[in-house]
TIRO-2110 file (N, C-alpha, C; in Angstrom, 1 decimal):
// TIRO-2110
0.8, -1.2, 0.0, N, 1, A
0.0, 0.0, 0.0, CA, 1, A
0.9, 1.2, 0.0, C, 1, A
0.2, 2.6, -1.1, N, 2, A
1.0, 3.6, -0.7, CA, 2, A
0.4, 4.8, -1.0, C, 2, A
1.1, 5.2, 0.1, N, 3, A
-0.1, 6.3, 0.6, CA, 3, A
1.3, 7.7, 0.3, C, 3, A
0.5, 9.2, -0.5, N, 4, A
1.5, 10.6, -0.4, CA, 4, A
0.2, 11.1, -0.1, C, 4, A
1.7, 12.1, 0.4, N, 5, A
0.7, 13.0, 1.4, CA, 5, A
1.8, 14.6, 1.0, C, 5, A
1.1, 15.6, 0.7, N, 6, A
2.0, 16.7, 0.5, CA, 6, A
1.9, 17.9, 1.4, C, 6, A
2.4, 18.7, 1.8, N, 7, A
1.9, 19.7, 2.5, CA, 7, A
2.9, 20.7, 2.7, C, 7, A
2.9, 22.0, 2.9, N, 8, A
3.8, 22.8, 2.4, CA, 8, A
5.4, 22.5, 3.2, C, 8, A
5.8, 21.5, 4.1, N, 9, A
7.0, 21.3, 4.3, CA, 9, A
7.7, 20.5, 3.2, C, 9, A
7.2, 19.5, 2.6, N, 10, A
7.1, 18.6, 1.5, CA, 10, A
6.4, 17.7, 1.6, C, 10, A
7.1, 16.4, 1.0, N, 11, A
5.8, 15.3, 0.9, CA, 11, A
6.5, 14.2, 1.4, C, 11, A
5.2, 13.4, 1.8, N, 12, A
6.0, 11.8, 2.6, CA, 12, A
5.0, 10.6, 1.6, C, 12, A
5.5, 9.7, 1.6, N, 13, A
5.3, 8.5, 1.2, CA, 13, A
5.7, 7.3, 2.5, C, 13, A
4.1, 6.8, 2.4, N, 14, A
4.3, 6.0, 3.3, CA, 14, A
3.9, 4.6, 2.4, C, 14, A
5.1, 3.6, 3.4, N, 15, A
4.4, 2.6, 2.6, CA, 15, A
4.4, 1.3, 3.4, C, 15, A
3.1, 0.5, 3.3, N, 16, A
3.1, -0.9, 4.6, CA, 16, A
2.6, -1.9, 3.2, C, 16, A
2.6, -3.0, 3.9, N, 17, A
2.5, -4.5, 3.2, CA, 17, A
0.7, -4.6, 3.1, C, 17, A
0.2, -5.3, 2.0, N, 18, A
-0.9, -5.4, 2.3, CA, 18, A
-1.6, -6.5, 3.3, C, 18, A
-2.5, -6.0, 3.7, N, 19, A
-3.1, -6.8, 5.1, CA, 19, A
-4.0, -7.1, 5.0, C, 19, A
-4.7, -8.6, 4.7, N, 20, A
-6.3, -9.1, 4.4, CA, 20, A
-6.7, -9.4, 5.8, C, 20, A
-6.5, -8.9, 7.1, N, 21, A
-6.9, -9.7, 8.5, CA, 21, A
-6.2, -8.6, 9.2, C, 21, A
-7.6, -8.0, 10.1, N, 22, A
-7.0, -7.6, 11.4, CA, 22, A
-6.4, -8.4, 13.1, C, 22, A
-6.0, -8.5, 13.5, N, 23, A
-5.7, -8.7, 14.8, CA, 23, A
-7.0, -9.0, 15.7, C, 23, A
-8.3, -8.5, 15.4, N, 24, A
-9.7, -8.4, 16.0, CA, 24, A
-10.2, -10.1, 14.9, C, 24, A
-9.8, -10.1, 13.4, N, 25, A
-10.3, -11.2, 13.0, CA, 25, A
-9.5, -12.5, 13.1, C, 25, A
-8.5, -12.2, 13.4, N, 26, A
-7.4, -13.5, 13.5, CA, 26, A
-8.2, -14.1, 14.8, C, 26, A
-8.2, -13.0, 15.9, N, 27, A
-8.8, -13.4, 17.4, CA, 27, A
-10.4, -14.2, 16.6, C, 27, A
-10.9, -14.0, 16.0, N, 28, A
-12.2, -14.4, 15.9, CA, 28, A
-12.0, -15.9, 15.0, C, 28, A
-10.7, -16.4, 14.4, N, 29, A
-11.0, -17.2, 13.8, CA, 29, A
-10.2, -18.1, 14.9, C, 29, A
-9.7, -17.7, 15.5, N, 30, A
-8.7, -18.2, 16.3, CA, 30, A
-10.4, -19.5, 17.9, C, 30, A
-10.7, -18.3, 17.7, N, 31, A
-12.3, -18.7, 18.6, CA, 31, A
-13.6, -19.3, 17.7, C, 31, A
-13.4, -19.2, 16.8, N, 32, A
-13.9, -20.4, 15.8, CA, 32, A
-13.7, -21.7, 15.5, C, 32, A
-11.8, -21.8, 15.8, N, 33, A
-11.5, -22.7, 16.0, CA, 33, A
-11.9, -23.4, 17.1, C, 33, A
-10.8, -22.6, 18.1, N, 34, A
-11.5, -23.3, 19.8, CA, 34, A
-13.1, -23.7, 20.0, C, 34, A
-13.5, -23.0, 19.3, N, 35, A
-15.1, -23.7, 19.7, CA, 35, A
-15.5, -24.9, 18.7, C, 35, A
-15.0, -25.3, 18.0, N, 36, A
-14.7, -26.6, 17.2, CA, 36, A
-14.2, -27.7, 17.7, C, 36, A
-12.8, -27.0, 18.1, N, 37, A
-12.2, -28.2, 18.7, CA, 37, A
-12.4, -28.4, 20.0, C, 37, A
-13.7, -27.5, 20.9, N, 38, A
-14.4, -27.8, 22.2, CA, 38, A
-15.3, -29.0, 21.8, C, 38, A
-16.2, -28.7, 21.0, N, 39, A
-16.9, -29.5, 20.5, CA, 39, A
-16.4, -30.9, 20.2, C, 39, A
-15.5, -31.0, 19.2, N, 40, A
-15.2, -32.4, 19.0, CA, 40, A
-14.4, -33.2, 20.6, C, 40, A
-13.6, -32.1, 21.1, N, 41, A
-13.1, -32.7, 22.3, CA, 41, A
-14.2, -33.2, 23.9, C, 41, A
-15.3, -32.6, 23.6, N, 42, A
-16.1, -33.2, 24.3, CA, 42, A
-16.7, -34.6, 23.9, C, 42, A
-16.4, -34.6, 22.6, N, 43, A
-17.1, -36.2, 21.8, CA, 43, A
-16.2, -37.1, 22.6, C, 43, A
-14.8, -37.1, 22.2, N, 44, A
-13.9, -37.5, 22.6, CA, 44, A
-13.9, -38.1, 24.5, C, 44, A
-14.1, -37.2, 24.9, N, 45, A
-13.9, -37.1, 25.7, CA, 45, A
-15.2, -37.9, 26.3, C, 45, A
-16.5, -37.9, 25.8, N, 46, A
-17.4, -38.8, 26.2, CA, 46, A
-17.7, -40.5, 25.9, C, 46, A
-16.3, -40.3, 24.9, N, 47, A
-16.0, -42.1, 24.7, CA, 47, A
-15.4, -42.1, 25.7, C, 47, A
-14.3, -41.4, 26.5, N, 48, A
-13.2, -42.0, 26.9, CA, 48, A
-11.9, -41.6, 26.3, C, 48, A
-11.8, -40.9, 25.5, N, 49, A
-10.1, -40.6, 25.3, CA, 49, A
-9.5, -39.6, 25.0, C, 49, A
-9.6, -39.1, 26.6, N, 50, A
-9.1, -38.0, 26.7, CA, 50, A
-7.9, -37.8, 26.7, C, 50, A
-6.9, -38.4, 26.0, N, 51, A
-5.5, -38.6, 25.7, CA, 51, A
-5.8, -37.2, 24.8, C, 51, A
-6.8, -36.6, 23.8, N, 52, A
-6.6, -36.0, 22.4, CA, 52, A
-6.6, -34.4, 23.0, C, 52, A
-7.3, -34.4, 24.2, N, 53, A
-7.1, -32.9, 24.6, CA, 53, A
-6.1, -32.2, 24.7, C, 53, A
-5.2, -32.9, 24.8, N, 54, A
-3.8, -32.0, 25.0, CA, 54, A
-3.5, -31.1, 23.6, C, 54, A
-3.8, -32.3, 22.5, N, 55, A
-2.9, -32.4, 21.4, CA, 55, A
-3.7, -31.3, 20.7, C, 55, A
-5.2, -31.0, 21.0, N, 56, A
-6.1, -29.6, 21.0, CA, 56, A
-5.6, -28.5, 21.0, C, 56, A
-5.4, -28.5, 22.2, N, 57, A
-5.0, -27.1, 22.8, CA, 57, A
-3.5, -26.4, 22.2, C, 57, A
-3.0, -27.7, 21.9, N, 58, A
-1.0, -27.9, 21.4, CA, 58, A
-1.1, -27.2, 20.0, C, 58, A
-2.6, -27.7, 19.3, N, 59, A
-2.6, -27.3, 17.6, CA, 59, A
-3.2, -26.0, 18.1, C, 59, A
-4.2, -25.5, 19.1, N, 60, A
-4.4, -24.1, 18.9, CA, 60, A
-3.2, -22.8, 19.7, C, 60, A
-2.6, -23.6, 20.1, N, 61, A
-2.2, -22.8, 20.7, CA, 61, A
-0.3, -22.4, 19.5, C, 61, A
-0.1, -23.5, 18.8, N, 62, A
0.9, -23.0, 17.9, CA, 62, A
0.1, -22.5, 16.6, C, 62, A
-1.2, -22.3, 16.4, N, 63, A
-2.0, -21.6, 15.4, CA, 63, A
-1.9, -20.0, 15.9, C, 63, A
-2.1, -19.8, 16.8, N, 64, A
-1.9, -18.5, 18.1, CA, 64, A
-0.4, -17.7, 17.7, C, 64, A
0.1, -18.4, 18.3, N, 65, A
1.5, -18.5, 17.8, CA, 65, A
2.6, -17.9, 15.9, C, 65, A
1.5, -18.8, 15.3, N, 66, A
2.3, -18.6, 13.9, CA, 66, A
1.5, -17.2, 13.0, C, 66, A
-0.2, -17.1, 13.9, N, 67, A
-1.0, -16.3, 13.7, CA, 67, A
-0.2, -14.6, 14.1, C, 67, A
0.2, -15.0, 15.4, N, 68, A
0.8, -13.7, 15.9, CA, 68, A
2.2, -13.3, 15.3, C, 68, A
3.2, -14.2, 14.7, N, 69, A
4.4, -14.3, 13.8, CA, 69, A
3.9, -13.5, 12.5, C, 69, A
3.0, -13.8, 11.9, N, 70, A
2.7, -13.7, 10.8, CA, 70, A
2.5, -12.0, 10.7, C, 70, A
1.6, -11.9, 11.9, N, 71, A
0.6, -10.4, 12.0, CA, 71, A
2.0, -9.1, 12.4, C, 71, A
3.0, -9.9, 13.2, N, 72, A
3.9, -8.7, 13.1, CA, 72, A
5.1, -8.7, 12.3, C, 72, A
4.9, -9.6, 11.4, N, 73, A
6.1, -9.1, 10.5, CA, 73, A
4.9, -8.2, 9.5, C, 73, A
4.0, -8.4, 9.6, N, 74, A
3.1, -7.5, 8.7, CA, 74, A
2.9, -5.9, 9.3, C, 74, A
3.8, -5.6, 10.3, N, 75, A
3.3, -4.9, 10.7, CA, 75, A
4.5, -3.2, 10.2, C, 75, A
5.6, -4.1, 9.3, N, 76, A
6.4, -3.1, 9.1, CA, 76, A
5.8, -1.8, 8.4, C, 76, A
6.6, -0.6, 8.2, N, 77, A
6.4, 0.4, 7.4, CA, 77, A
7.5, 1.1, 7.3, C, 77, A
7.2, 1.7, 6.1, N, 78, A
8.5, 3.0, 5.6, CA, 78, A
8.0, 3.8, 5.3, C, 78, A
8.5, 4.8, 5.9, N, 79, A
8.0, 6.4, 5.4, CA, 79, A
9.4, 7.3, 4.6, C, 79, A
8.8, 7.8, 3.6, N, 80, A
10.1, 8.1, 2.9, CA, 80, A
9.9, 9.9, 3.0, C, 80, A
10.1, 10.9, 3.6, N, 81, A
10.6, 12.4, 3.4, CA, 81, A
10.6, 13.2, 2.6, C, 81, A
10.4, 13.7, 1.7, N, 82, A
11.2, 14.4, 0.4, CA, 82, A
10.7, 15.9, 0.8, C, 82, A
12.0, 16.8, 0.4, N, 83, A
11.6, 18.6, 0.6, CA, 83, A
12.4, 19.1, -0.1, C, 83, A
13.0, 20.1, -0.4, N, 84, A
14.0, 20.8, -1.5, CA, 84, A
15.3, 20.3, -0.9, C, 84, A
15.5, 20.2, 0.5, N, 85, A
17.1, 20.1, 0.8, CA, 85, A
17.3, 18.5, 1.1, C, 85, A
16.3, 17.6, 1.8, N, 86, A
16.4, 16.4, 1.9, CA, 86, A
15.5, 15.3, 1.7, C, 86, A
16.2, 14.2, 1.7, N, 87, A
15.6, 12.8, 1.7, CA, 87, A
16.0, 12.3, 3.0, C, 87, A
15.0, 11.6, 3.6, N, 88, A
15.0, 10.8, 4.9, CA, 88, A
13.7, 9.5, 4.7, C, 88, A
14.5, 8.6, 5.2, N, 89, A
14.0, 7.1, 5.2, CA, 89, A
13.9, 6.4, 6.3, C, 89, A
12.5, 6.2, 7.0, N, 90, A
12.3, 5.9, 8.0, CA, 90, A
11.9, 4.7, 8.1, C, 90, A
12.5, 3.4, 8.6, N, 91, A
11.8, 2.0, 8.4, CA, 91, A
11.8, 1.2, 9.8, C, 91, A
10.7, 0.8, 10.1, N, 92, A
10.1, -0.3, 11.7, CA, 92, A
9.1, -0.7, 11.3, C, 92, A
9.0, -0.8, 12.7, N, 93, A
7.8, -2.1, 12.7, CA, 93, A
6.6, -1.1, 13.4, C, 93, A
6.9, -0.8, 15.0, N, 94, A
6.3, -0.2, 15.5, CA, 94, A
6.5, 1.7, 15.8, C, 94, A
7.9, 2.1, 15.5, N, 95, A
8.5, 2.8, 15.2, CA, 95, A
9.4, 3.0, 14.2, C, 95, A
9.9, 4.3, 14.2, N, 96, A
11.3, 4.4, 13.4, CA, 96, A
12.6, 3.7, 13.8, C, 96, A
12.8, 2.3, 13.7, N, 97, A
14.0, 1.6, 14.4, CA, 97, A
15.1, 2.3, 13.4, C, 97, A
15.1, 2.2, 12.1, N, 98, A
16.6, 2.8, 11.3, CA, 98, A
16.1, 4.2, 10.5, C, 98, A
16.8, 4.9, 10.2, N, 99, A
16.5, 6.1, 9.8, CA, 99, A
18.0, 6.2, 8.8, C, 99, A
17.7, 6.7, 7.8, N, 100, A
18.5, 7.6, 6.8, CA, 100, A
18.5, 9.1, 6.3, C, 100, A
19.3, 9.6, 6.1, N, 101, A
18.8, 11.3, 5.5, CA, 101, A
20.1, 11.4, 4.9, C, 101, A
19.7, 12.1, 3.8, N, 102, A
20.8, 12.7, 2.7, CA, 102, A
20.5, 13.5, 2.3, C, 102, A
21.0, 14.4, 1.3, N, 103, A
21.0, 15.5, 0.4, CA, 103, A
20.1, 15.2, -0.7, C, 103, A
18.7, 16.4, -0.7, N, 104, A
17.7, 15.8, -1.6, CA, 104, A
18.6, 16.1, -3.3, C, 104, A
19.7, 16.8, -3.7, N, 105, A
20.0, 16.9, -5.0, CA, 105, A
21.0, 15.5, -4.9, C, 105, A
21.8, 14.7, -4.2, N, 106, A
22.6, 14.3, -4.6, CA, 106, A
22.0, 12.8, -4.4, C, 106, A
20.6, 12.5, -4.4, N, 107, A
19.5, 11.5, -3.9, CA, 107, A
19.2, 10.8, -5.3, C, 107, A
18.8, 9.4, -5.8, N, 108, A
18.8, 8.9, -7.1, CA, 108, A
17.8, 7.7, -6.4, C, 108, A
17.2, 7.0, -7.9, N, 109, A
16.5, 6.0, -7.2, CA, 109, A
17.2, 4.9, -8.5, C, 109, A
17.3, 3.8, -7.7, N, 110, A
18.2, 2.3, -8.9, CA, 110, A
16.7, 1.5, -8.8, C, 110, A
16.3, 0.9, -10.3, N, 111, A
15.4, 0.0, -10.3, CA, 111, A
15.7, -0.8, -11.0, C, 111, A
15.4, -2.3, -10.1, N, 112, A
15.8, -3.4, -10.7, CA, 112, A
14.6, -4.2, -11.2, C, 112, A
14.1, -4.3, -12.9, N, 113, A
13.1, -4.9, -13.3, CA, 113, A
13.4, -6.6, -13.5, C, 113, A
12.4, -7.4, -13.0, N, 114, A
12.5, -8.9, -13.1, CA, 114, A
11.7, -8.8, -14.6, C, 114, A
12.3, -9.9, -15.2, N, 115, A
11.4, -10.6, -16.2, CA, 115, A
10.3, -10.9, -16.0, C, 115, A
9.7, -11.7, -14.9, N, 116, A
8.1, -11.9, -14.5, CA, 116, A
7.2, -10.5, -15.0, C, 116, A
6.3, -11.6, -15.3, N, 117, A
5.2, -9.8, -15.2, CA, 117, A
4.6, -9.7, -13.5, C, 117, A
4.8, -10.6, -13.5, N, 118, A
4.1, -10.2, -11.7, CA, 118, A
5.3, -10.0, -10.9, C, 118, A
6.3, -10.0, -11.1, N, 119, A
7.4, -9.7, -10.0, CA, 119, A
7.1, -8.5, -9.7, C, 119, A
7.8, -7.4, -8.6, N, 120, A
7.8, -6.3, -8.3, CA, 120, A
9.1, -5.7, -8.2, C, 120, A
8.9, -4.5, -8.9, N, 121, A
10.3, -3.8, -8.9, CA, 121, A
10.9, -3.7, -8.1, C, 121, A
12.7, -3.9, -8.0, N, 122, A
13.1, -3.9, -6.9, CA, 122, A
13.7, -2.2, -6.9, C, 122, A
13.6, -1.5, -5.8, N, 123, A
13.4, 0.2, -5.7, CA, 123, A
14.2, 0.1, -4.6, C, 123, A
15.8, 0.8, -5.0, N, 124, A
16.4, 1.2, -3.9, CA, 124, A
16.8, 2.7, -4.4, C, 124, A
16.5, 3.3, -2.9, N, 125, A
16.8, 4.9, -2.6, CA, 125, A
18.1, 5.0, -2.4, C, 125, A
19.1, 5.8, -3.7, N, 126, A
20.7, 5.9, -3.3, CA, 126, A
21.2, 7.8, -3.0, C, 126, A
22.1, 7.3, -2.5, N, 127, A
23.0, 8.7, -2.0, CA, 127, A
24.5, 8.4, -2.4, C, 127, A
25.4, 9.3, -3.3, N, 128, A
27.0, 8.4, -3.6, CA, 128, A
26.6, 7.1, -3.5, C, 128, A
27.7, 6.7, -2.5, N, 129, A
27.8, 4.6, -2.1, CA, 129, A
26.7, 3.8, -1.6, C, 129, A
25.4, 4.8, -1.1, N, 130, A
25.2, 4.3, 0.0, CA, 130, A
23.4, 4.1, -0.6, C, 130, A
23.0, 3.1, -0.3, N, 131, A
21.7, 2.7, -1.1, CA, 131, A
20.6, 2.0, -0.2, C, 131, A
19.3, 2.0, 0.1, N, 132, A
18.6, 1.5, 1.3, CA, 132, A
17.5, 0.7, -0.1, C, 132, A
17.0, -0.3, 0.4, N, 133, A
16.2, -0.9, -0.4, CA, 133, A
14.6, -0.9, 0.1, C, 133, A
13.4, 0.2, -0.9, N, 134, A
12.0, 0.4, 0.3, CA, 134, A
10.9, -0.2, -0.7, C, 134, A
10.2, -0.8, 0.0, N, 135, A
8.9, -1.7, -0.7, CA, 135, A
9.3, -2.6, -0.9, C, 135, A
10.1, -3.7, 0.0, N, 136, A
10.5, -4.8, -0.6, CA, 136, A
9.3, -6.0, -0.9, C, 136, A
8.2, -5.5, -0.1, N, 137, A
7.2, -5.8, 0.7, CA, 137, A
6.2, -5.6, -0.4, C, 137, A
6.1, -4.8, -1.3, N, 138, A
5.1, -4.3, -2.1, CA, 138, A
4.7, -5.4, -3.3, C, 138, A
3.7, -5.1, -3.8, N, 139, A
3.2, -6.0, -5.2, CA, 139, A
3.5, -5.4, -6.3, C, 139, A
3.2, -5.8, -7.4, N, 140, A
4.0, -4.9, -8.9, CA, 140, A
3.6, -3.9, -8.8, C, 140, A
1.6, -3.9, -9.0, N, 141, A
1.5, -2.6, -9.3, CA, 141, A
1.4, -1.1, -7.8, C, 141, A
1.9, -1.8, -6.7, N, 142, A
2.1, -1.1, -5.8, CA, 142, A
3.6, -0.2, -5.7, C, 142, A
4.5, -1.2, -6.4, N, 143, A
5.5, -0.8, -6.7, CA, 143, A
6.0, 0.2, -8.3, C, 143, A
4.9, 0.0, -8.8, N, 144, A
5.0, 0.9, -10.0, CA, 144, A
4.5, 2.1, -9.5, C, 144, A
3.4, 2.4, -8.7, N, 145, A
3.1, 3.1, -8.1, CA, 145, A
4.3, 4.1, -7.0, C, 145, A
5.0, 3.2, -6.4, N, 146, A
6.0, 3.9, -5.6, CA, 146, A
7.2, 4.5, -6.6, C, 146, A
7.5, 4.0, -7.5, N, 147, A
8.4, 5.1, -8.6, CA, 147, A
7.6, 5.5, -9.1, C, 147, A
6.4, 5.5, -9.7, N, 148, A
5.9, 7.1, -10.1, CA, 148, A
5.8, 8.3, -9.4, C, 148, A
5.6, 7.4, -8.2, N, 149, A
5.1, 8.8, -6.8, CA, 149, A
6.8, 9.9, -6.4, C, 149, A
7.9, 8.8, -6.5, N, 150, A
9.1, 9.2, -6.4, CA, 150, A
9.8, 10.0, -7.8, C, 150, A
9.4, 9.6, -8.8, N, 151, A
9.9, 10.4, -9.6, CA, 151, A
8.9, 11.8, -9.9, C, 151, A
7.6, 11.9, -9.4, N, 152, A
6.8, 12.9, -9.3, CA, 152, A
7.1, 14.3, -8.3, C, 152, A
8.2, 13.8, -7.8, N, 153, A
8.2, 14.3, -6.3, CA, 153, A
10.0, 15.1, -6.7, C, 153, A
10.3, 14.8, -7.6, N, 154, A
11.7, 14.9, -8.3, CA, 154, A
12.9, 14.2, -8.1, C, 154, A
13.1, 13.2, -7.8, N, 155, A
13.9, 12.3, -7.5, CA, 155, A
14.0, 11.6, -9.3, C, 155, A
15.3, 11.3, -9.4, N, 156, A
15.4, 11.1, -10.9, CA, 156, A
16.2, 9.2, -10.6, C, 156, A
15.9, 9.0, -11.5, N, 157, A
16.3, 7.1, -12.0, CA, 157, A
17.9, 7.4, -12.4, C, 157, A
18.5, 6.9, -11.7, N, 158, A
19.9, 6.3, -11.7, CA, 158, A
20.0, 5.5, -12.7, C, 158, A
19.5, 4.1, -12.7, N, 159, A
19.7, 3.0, -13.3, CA, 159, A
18.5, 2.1, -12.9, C, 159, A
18.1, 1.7, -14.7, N, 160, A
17.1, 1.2, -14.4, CA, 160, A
17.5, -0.4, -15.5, C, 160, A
17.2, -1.4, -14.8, N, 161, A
17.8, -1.7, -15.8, CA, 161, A
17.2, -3.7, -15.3, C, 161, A
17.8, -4.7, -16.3, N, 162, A
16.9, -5.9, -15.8, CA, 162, A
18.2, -7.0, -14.8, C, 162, A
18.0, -7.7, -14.4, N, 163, A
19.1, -8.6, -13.8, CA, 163, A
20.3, -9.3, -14.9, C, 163, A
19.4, -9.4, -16.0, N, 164, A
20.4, -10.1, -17.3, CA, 164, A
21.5, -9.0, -18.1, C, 164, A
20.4, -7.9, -17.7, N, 165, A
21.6, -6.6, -18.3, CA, 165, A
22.5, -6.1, -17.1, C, 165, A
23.0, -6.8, -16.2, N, 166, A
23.7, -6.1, -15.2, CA, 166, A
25.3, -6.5, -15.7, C, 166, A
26.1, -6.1, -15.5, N, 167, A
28.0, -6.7, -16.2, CA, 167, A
28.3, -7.3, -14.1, C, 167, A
28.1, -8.5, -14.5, N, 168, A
28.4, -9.1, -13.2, CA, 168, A
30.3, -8.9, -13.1, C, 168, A
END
């Protein structure tokens, strides 16, 4: 997903992973389950073998588990800066854990096109040597979307070029 936003200091671009499930519906499927496997574990449990309850709780509780893994790596974002003097790159989860800023004239963006038609551009923000890679996360056309928004904003293409045309 990507979101600009302009306003007379400059403009930011924000950008997160797309998300089919809140945290409120994971909880709801998560208790969809448990009330299933209440259900069958009472069957169980009215023949006599209650050996299976553990192994219940063991499947919902690493569904909990891979549910809640899942939900916070989805939870990253990058907000990208732009004004006449700078570029700044802000990337976490829940915060700004790393942060970049450079000189908005001496700022370039490298894009690396895959041969797939569904792959997604790979878009790294450079300064001289130094290069941060944003939207790794994104889908094609989210990522066609983030170089338009970036070259809109005046940031100019470095090198655009495919992995077969690179001089290894």
């Amino acid at each position: 997903m990507v979101e600009t936003q302009t306003n007379r200091d400059g403009s930011q671009i924000v950008l997160r992973p797309n998300r089919s499930a809140s945290w409120q519906s994971n909880r709801r499927i998560l208790a969809a389950i448990a009330g299933l496997n209440l259900v069958f574990a009472s069957g169980f449990l009215a023949i006599g073998a209650w050996m299976i309850l553990p192994f219940m709780g063991l499947e919902l509780f690493f569904l909990w588990v891979l549910l809640r893994r899942v939900f916070g790596k989805l939870q990253i974002q990058q907000v990208i800066h732009i004004n006449e003097q700078q570029l700044r790159i802000e990337s976490g989860y829940f915060c700004a854990e790393q942060q970049w800023q450079w000189p908005q004239q001496h700022s370039g963006i490298l894009v690396l096109e895959h041969q797939h038609p569904w792959a997604p551009l790979e878009i790294s923000l450079c300064c001289r040597a130094k290069t941060v890679r944003v939207g790794a996360f994104l889908n094609r056309e989210d990522s066609v979307e983030l170089l338009s928004a970036l070259k809109r904003l005046g940031l100019r293409v470095q090198q655009h070029s495919r992995p077969d045309t690179l001089a290894m």
